[in-house]
C-alpha positions in Angstrom: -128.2 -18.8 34.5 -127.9 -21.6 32.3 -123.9 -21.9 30.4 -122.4 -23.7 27.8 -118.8 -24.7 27.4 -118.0 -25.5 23.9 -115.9 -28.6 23.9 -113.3 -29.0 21.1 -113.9 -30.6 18.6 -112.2 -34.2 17.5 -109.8 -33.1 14.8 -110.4 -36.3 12.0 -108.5 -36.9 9.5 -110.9 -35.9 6.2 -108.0 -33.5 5.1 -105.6 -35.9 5.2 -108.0 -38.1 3.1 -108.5 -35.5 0.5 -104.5 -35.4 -0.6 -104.8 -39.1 -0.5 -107.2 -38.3 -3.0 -105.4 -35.5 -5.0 -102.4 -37.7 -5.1 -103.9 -41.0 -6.4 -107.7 -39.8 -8.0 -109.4 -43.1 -7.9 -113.4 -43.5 -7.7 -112.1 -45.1 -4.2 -110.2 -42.6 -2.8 -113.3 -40.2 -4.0 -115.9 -42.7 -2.3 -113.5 -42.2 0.6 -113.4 -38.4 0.9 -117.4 -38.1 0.5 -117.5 -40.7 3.6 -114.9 -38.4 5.3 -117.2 -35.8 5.3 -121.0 -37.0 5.5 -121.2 -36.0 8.5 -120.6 -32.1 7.4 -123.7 -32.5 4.9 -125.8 -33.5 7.6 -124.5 -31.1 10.1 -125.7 -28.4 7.7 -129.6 -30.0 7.0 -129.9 -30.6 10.5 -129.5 -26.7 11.7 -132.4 -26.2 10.0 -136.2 -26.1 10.8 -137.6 -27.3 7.8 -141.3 -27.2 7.6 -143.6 -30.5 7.0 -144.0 -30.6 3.3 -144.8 -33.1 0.4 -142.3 -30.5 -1.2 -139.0 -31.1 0.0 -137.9 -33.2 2.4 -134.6 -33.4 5.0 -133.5 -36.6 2.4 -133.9 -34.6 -0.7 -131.7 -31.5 1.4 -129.3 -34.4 2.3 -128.9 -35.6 -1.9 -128.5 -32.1 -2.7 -125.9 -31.6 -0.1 -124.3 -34.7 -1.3 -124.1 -33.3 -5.0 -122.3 -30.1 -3.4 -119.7 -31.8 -1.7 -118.9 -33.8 -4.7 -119.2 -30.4 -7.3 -116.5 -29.1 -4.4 -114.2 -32.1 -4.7 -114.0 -31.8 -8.7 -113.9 -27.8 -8.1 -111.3 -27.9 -5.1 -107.7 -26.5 -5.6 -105.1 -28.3 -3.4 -102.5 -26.0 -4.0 -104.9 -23.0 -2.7 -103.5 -23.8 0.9 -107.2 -23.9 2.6 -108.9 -26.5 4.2 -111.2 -28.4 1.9 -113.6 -28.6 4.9 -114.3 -24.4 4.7 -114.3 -24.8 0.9 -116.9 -28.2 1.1 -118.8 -26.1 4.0 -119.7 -23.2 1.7 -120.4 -25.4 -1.5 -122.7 -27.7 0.4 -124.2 -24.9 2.6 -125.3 -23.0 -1.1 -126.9 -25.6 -2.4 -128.9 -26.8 0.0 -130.2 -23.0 0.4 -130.4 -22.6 -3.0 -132.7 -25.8 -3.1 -135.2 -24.5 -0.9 -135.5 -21.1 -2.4 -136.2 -23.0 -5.8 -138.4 -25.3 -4.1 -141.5 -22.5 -2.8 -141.5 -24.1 0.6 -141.4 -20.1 1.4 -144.0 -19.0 -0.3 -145.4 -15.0 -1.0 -148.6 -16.3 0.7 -147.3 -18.5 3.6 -145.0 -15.0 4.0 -148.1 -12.9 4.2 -149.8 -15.0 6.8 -146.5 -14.6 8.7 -146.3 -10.9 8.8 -150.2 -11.0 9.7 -149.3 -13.4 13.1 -146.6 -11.1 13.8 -148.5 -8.2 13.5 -151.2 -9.6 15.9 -149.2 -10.5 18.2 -147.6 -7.5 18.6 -151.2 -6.2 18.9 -151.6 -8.7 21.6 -148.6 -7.8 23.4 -149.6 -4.3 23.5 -153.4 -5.5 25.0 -152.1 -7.8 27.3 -148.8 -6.0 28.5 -147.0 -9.7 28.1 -146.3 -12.1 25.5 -149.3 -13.6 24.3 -149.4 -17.7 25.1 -150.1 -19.5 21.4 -153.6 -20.1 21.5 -154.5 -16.7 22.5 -152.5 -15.7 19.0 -154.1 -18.7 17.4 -157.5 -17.3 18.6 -157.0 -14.3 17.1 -155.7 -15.2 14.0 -158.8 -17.6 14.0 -156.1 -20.6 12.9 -155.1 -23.7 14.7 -152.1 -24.5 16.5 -150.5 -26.6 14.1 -151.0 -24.4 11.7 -149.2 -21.7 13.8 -146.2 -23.7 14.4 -146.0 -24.1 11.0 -145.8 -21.0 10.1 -143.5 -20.9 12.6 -141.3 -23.7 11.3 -141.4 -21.5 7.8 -140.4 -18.1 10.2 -137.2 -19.4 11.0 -136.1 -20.6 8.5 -136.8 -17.3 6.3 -135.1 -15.4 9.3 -132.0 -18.1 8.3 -132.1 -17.7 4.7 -132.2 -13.9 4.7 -129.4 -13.9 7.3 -127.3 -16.4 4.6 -128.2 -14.0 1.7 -124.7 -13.4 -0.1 -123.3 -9.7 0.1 -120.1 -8.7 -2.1 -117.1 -8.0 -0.4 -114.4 -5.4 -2.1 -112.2 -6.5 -4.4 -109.9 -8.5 -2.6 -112.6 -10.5 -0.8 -114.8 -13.5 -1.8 -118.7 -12.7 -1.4 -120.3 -13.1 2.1 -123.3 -13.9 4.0 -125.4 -11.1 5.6 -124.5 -12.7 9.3 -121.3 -12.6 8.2 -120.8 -9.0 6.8 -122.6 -7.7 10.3 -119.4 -9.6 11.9 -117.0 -7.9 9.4 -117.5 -4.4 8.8 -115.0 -3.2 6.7 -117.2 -3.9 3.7 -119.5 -1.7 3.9 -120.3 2.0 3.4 -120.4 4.5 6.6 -124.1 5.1 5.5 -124.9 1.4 5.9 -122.1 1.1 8.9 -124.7 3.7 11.1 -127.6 1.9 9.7 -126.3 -1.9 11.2 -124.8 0.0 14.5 -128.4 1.3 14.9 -130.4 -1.8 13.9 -127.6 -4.3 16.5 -128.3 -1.6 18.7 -132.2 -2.0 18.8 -131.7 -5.9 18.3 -129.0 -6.3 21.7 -131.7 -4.1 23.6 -134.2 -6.8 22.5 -131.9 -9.9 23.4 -130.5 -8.6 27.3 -134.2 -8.6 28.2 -134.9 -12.2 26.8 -134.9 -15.1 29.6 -131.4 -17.0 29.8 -132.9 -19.8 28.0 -133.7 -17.9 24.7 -130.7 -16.3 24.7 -128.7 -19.2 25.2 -130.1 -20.9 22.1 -129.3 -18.1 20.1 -126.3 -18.3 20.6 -125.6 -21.5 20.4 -127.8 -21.8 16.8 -126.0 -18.7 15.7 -122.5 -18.3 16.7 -121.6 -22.0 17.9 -123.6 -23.0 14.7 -124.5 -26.4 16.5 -127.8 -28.3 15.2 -131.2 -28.4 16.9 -130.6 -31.7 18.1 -127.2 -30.6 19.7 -128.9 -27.5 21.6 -131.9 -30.4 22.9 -129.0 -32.0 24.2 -127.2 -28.7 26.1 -130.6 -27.1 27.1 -132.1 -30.8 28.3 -135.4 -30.2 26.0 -137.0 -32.0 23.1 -135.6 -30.7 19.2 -139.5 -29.5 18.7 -139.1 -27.4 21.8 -135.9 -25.7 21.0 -137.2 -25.6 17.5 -140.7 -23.5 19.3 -137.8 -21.3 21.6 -136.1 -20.1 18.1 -139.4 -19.3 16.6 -140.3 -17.0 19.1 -137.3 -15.6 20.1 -136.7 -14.5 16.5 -140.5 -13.5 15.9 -140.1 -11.2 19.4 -136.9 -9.8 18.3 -138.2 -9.1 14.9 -141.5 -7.4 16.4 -139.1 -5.5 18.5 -136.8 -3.8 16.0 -140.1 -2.8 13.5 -141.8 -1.1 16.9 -138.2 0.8 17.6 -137.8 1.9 13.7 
């Protein structure tokens, strides 16, 4: 069975930077905080799959993120007693989703066409009495393969975006993403607490019969939150491929939990 051992991460000193900053405001010291934390911007674009588009590119998600971490440096109050890191992460992280919901790269017809491959190859599954390889799904859906991984590409990164959707909390809690509110119950009704117990119930059924591999990279894309490039490096396959293992981990799991409902 294949593991991973988080390591811990290198603690740098960006926090440290930021009071620098608060105590002496300079365009230097502010140039120095955005270095600081570069890396977080491009932590957040990499972990995701975006699709090959004239539309919006990795370098436009990259500016945006850049314009967030600088709209959370003017916004940031030191005296709050939280790391500007969490504060930046959540900043950055909304813009750059907010971006690509303005942009149309998800698109109501590019949706359709999804929920048409997923209904076929549920068909298929059902036909065949196993997965169905890509071209078989391709042949069906009378499209070509790179046409099906793109609509793959646009799959995941829906499945990400709906899972980052903000939920409120109660009155003494900030709002929250959907992944986030399944983690931390207490905000919602019993109604919707039976609800989530029954739909993680269908979707753990689904994930203990997936091979090591694809569970593995959910949770390291997930929970450990590491970029495709990272999980390449812990699974010892190509960014594309682990990219193609989310896609149809997610589109299986998704298939699974509409058949059990």
């Amino acid at each position: 069975m294949l593991e991973y051992s988080p390591a811990k991460p290198h603690e740098a000193d960006g926090e440290l930077i930021v009071r620098e900053y608060f105590k002496t405001p300079t365009d230097t010291s502010k140039g120095k905080v955005v270095t600081a934390f570069i890396p977080l911007v491009y932590k957040i674009v990499n972990r995701l799959n975006l699709p090959s588009t004239n539309i919006l590119t990795k370098d436009d998600l990259v500016q945006i993120g850049l314009m967030g971490l600088i709209e959370a440096l003017n916004r940031f109050d030191i005296s709050a007693g939280i790391k500007f890191k969490s504060f930046a992460y959540t900043r950055v992280h909304g813009a750059v989703i907010d971006e690509i919901r303005k942009s149309g790269v998800i698109s109501r017809g590019k949706l359709s066409k999804l929920m048409h491959i997923e209904k076929l190859t549920s068909k298929l599954c059902q036909e065949l009495g196993r997965d169905p390889i890509v071209i078989e799904i391709c042949e069906k859906a009378e499209i070509t393969e790179d046409e099906y991984h793109q609509l793959m590409g646009i799959a995941q990164l829906s499945y990400t975006l709906s899972l980052d959707e903000k939920v409120e909390g109660n009155e003494e809690d900030e709002s929250m993403t959907r992944i986030e509110s399944v983690k931390d119950q207490s905000i919602q009704t019993p109604e919707e607490l039976i609800m989530n117990e029954s739909l993680k119930s269908d979707v753990m059924a689904t994930i203990k019969t997936l091979p090591d591999r694809e569970r593995l990279a959910l949770v390291l894309y997930y929970y450990e939150e590491l970029t495709l490039q990272e999980i390449a490096n812990v699974i010892g396959v190509s960014e594309s491929r682990v990219s193609q293992i989310l896609n149809k981990t997610l589109m299986k799991i998704r298939i699974s939990v509409v058949e059990e409902s």
